[in-house]
Backbone as a ProteinNet text record, in pm:
[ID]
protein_1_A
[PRIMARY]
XXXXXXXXXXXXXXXXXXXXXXXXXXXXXXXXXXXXXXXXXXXXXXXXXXXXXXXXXXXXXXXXXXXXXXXXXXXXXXXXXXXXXXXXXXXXXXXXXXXXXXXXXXXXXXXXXXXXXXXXXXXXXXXXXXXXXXXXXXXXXXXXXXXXXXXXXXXXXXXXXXXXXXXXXXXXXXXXXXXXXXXXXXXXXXXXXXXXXXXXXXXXX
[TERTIARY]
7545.7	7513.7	7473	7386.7	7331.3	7466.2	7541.5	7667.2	7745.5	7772.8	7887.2	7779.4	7654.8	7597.7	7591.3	7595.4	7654.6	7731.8	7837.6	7990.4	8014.4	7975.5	8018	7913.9	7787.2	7759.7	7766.9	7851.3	7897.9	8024.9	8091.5	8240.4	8308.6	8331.7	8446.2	8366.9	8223.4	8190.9	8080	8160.7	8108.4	7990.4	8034.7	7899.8	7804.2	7734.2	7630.1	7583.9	7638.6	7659.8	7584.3	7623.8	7603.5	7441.6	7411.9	7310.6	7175.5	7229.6	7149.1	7074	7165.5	7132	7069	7057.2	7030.6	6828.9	6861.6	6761.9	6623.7	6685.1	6636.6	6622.5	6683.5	6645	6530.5	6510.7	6397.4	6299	6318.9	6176.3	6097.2	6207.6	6137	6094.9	6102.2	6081	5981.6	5967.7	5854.2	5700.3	5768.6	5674.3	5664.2	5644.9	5676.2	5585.9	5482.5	5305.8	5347.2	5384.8	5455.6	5511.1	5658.3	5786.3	5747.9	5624.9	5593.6	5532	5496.3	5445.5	5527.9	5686.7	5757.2	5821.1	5707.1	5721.2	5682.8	5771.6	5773.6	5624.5	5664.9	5562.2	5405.7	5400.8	5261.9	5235.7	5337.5	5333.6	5318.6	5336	5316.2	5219.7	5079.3	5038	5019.9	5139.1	5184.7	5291.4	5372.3	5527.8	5429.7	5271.8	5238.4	5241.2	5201.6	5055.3	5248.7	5157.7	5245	5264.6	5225.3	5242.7	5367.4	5486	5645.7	5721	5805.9	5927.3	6026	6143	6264.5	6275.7	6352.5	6362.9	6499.1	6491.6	6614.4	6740.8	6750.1	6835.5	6859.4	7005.9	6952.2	6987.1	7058	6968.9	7132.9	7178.9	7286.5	7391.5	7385	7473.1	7486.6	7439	7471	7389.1	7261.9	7158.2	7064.2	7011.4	6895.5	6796	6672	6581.8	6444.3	6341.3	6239.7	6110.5	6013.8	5901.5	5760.8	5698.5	5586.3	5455.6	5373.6	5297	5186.2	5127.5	5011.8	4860.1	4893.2	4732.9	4700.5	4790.3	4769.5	4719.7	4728.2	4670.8	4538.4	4493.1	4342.8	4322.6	4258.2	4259	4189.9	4044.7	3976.4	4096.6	4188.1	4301.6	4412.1	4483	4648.7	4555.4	4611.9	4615.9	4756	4705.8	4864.3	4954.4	4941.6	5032	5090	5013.9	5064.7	5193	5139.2	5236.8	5372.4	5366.6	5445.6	5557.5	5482.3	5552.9	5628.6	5571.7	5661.4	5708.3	5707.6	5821	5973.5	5910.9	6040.7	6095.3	6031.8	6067.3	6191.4	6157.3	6198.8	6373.6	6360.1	6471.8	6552.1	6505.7	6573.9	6639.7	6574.4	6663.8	6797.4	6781	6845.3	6984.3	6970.2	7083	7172.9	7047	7140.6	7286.3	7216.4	7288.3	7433.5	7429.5	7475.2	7476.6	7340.1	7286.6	7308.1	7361.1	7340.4	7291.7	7219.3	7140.3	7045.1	6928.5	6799.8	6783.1	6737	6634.6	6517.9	6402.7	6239.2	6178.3	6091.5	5986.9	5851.4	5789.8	5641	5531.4	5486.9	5409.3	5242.6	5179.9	5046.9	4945.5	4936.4	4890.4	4743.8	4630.6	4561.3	4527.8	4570.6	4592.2	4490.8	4371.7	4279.9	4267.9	4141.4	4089.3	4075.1	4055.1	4062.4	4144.7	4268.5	4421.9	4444.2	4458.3	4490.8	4397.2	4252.1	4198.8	4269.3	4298	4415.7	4525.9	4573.9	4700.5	4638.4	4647.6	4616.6	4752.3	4716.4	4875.7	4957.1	4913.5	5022	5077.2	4995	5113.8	5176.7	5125.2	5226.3	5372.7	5316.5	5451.4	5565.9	5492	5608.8	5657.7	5617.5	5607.5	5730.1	5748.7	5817.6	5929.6	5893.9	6057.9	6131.3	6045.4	6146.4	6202.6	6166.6	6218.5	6338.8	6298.1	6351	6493.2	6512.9	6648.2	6676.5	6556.6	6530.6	6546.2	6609.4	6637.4	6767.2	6868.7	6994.8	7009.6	6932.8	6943.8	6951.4	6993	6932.7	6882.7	6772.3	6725.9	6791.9	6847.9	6922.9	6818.3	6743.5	6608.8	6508.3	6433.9	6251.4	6243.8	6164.1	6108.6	5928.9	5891.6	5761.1	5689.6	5587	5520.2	5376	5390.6	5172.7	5106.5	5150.6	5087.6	4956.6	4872	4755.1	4702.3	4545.3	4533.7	4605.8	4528.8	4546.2	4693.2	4825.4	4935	5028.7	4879.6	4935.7	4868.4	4738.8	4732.4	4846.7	4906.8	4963.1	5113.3	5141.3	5249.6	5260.8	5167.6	5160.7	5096.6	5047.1	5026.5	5185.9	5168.8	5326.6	5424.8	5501.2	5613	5672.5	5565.1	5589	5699.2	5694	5775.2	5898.3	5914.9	6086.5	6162.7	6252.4	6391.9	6416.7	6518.4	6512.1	6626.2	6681.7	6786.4	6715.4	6572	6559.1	6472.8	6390	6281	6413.9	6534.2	6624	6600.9	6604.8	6648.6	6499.7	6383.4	6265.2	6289.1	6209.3	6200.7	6045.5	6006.9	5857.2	5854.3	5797.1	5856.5	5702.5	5567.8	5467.8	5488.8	5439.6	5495.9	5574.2	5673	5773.4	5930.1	5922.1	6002.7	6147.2	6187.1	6292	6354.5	6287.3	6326	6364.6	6287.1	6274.8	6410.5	6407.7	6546.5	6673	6752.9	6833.9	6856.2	6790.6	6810.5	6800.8	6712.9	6746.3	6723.3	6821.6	6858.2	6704.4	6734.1	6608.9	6623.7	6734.1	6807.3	6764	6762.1	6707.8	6518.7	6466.4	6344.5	6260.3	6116.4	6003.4	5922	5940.3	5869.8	5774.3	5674.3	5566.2	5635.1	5709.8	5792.7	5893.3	5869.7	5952.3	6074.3	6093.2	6239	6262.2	6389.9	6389.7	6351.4	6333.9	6354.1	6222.3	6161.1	6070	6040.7	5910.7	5935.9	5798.4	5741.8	5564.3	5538.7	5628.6	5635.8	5525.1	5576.1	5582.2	5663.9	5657.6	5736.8	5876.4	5966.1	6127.3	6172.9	6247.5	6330.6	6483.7
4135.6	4269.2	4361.2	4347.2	4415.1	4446.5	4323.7	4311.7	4469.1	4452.8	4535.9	4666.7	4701	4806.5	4872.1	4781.9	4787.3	4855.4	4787.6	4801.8	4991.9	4986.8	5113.3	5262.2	5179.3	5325.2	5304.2	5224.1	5256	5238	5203.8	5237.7	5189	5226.2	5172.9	5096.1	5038.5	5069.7	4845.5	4764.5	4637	4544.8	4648.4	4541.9	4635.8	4732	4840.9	4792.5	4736.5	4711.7	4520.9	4469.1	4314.9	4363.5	4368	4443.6	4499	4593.9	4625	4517.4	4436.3	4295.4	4210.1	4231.8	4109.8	4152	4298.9	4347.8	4351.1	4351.1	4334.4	4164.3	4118.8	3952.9	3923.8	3938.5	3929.9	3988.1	4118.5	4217.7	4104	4063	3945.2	3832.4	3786.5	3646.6	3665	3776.3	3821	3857.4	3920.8	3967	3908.9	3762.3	3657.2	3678	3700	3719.3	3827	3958.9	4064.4	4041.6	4027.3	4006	3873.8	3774.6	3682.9	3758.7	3890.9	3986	4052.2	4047.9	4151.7	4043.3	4058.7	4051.1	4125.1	4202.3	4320.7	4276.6	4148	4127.9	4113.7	4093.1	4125	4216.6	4312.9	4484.5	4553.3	4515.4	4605.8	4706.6	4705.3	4838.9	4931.6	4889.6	4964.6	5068.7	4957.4	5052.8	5162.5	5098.4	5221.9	5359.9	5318.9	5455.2	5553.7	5667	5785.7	5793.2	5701	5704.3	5723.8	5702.7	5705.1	5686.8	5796.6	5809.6	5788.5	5815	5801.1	5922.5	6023.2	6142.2	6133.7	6167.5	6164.3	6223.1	6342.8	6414.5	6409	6417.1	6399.9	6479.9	6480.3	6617.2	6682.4	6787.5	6840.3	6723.2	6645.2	6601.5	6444.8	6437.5	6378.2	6221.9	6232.7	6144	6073.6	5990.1	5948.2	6086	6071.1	6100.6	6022.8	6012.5	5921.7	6041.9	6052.4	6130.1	6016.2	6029	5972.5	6057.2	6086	6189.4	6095.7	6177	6108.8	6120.5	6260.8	6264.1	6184.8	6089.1	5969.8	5854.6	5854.6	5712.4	5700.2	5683.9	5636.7	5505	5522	5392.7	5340	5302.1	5246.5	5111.7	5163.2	5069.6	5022.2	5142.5	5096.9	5068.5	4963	4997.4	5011.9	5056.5	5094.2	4993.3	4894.2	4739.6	4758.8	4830.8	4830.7	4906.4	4982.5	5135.2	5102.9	5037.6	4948.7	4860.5	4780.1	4715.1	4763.1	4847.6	4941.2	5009.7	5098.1	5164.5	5023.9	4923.5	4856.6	4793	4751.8	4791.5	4847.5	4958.1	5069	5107.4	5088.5	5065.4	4952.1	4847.8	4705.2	4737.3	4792.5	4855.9	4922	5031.9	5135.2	5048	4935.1	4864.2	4774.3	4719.3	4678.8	4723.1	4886.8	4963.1	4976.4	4967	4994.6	5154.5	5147.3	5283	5298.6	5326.2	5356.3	5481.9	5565.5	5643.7	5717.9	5769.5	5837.1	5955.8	6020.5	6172.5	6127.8	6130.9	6144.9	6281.2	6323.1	6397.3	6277.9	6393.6	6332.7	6457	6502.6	6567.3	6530.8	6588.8	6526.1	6642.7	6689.8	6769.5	6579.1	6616.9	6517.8	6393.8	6430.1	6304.4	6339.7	6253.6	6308.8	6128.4	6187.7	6051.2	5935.7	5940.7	5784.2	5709.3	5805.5	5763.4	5681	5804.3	5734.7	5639	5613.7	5475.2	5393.8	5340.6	5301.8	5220.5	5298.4	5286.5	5184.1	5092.2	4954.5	5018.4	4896.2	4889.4	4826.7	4716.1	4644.3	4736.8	4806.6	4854.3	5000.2	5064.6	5149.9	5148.5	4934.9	4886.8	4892.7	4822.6	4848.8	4959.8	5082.1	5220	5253.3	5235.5	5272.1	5140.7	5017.5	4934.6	4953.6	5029.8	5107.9	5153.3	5304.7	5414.9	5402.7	5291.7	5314.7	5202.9	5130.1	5093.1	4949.1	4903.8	4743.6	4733	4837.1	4797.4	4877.4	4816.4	4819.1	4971.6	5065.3	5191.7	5319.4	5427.9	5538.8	5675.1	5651.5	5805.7	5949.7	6018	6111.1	6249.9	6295	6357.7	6320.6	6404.9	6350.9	6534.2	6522	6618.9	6641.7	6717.5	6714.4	6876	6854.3	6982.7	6919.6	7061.4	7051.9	7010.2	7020.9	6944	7002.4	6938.1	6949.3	6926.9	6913.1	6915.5	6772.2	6685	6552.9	6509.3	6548.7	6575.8	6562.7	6689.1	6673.9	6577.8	6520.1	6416.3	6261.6	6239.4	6129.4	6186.2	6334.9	6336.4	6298.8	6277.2	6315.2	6123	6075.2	5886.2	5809.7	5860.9	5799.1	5863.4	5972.4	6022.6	6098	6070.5	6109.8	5938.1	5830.2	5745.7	5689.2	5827.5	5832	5839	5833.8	5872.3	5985.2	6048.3	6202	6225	6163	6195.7	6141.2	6097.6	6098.5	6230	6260.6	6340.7	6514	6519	6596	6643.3	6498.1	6502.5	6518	6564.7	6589.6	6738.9	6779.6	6893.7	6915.6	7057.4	7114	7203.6	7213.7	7300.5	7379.2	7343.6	7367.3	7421.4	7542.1	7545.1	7622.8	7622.5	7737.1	7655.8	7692.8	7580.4	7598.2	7745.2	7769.4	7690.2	7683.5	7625.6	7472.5	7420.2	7294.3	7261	7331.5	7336.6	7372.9	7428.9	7421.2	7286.4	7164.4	7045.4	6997.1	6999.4	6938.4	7038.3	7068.2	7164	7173.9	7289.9	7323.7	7221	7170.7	7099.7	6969	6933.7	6815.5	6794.1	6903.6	6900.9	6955	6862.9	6820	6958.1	7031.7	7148.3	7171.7	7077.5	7108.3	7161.1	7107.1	7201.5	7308	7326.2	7473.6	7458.3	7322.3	7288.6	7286.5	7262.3	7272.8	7172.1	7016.1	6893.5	6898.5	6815.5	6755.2	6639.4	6562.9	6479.9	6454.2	6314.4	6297.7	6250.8	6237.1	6168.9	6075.5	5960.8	5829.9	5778.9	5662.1	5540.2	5531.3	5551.1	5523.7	5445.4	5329.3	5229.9	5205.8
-4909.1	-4958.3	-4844.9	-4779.8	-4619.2	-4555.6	-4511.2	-4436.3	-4478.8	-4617.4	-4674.8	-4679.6	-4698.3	-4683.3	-4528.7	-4434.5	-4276.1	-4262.2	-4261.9	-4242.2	-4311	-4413.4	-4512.4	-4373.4	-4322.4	-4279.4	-4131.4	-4047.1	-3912.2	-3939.8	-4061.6	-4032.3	-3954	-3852.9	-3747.5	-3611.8	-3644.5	-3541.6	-3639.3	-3570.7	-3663.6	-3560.9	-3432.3	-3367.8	-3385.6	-3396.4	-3407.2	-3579	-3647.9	-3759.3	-3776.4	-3668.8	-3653.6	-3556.2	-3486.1	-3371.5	-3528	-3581.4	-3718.6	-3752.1	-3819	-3923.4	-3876.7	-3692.3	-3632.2	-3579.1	-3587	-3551	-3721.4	-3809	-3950.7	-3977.2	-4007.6	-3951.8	-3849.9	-3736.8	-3661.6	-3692.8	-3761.7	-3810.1	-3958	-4021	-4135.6	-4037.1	-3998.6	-3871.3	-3795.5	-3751.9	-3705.9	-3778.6	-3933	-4020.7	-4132.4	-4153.5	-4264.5	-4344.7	-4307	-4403.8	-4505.9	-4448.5	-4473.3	-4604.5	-4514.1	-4638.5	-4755.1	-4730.2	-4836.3	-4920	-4959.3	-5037	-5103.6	-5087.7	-5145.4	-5265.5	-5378.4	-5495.4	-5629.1	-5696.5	-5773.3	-5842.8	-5901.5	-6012	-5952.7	-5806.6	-5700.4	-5719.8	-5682.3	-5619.7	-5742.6	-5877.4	-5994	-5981.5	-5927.6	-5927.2	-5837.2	-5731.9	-5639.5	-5700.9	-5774.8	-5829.7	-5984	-5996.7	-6147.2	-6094.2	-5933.8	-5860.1	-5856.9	-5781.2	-5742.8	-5652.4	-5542.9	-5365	-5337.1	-5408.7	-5360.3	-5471.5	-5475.8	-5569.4	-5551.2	-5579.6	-5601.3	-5670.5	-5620.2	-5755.9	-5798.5	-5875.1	-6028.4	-5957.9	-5891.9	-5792.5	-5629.7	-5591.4	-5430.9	-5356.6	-5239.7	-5124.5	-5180.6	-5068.5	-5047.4	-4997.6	-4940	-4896	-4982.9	-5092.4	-5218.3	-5175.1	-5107.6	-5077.5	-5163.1	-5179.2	-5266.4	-5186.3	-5237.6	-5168.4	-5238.5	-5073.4	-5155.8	-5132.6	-5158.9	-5245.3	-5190.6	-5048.3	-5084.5	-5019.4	-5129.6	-5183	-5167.8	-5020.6	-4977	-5067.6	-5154.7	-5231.2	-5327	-5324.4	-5462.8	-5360	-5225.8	-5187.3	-5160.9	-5241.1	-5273.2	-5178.8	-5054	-4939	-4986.2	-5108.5	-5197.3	-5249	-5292.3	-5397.1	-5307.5	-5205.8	-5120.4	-4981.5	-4889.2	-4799.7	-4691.5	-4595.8	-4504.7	-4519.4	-4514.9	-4537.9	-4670.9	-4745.4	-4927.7	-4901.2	-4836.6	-4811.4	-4760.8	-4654.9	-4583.2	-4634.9	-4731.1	-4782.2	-4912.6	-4983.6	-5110.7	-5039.6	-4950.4	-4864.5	-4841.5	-4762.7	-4760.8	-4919.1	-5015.2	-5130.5	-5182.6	-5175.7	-5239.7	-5142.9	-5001.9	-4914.3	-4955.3	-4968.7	-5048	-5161.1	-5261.6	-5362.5	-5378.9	-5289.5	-5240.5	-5167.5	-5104.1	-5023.2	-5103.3	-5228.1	-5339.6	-5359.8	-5344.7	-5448.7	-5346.2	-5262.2	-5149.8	-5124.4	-5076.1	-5019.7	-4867.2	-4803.7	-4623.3	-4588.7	-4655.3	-4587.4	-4710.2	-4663.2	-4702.9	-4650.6	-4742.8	-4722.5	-4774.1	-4698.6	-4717.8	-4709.3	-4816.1	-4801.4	-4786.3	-4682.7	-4648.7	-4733.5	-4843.8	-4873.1	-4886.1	-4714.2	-4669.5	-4695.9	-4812.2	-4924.2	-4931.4	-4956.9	-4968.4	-4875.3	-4725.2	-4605.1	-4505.8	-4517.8	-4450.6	-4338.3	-4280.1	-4131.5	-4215.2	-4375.6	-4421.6	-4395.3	-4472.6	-4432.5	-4314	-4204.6	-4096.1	-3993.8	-4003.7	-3992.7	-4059.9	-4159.4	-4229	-4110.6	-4036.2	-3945.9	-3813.8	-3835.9	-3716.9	-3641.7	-3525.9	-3412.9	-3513.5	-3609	-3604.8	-3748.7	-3818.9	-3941.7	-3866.2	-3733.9	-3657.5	-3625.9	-3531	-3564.8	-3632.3	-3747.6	-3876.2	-3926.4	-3904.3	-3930.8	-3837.9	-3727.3	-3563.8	-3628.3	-3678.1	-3652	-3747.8	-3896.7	-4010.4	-3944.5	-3875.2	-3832.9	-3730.6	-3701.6	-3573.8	-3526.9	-3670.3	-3670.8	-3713.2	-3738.6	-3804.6	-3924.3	-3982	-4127.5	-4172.8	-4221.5	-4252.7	-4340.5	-4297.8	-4354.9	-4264.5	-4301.3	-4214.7	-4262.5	-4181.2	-4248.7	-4160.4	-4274.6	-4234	-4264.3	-4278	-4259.9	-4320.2	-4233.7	-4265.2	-4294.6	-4437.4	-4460.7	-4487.8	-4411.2	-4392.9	-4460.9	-4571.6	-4644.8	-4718.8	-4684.5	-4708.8	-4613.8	-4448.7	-4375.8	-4330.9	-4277.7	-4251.2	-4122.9	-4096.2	-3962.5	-3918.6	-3975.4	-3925.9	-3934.2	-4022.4	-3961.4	-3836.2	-3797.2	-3629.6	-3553.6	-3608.8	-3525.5	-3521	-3612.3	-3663.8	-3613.3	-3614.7	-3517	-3359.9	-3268.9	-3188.7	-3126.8	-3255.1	-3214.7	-3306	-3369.2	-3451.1	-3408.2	-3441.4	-3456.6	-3311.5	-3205.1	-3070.9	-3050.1	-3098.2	-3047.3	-3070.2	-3208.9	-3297.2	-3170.2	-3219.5	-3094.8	-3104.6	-2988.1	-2983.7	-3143.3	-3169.8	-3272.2	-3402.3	-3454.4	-3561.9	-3539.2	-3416.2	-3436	-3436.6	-3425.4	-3416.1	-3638.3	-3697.7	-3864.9	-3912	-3807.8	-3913.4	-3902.8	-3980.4	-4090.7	-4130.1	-4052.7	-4098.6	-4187.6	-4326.4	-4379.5	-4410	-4427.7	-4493	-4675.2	-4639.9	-4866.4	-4894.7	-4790.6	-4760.9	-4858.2	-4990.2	-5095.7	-5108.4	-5040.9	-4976.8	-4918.7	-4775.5	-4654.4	-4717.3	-4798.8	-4817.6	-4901.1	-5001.7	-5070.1	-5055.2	-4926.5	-4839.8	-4780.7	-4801.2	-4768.9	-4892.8	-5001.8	-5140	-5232.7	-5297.3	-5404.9	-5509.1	-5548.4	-5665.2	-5820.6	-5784	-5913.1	-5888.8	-5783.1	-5751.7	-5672	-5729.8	-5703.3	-5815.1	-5798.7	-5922.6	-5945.6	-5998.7	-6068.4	-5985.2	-5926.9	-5795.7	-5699.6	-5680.7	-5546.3	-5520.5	-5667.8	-5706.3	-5788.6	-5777.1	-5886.1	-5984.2	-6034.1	-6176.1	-6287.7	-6252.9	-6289.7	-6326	-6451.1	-6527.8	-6457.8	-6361.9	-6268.5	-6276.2	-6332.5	-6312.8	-6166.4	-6093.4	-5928.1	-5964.4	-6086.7	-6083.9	-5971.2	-5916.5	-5898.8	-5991.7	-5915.8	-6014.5	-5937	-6002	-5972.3	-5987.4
[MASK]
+++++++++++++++++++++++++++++++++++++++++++++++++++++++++++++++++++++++++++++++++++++++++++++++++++++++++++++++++++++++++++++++++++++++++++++++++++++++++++++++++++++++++++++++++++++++++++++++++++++++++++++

């Protein structure tokens, strides 16, 4: 399933494709404690909370998009590892389907210094080997609104170590719902963000 989700998003291109799989294989091998957690019926009140969606509609260029809406993470209940791991989740799904690429919004509306104490080296890690090509997907933008101070701090320890061509597919938008919707249609966005769609930004599967 990975293989043929490969193949479909480098196309002509089967060692960049083998190099992927090989690089996602070692990220589980490496992170066994981890991936021994990715069980739905564990994670159930990860998939109740609102930390990350799936919305019903997808971008312009006919994308999933995923929705994770930092003012629901109550660091009391998730921690960054939770996060971590329903993020890869929710990517697993998506490859089922044979998905090869993503649009993310980051809406850090509610993301304060709890949060990011939260962020050890080692769940940075995992944060940087999503991003950054250890998993049989690609994110084709990062959309970022409601940001805040601390934002920029977490840009500048995290997202200073994207590559120049993902940090090329992020996207600052603040509450400017315009801007934002020129990358995902009003049709495909949750009434909070100006769209047209009926959307509790539950967890969708």
């Amino acid at each position: 399933m990975y293989l043929r989700c490969d193949f479909s998003r480098f196309k002509s291109d089967p060692q960049r494709a083998y190099e992927t799989l090989k690089k996602y294989q070692e990220f589980r091998k490496n992170d066994k404690a981890l991936f021994a957690r990715m069980r739905p019926n564990a994670m159930k009140h990860l998939f109740d909370s609102k930390v990350i969606t799936k919305l019903p509609g997808n971008d312009v260029e006919g994308r999933p998009v995923i929705l994770m809406n930092f003012k629901f993470w109550d660091v009391k209940l998730y921690s960054a590892e939770d996060l971590v791991l329903l993020t890869m989740m929710f990517l697993e799904e998506l490859i089922r389907t044979q998905v090869s690429s993503v649009t993310v919004i980051l809406d850090w509306e509610g993301y304060g210094l709890a949060n990011f104490r939260q962020y050890t080296y080692r769940n940075i890690m995992r944060t940087l080997a999503l991003a950054k090509g250890s998993f049989p997907i690609s994110f084709k933008g990062i959309h970022q609104i409601n940001e805040n101070r601390v934002f920029w701090l977490v840009s500048k320890v995290v997202f200073a170590f994207f590559s120049a061509k993902l940090k090329k597919r992020m996207q600052v938008h603040g509450t400017n719902r315009e801007s934002l919707a020129a990358y995902i249609p009003f049709s495909s966005l949750p009434a909070d963000y100006g769209g047209w769609i009926s959307h509790d930004t539950r967890c969708s599967r």
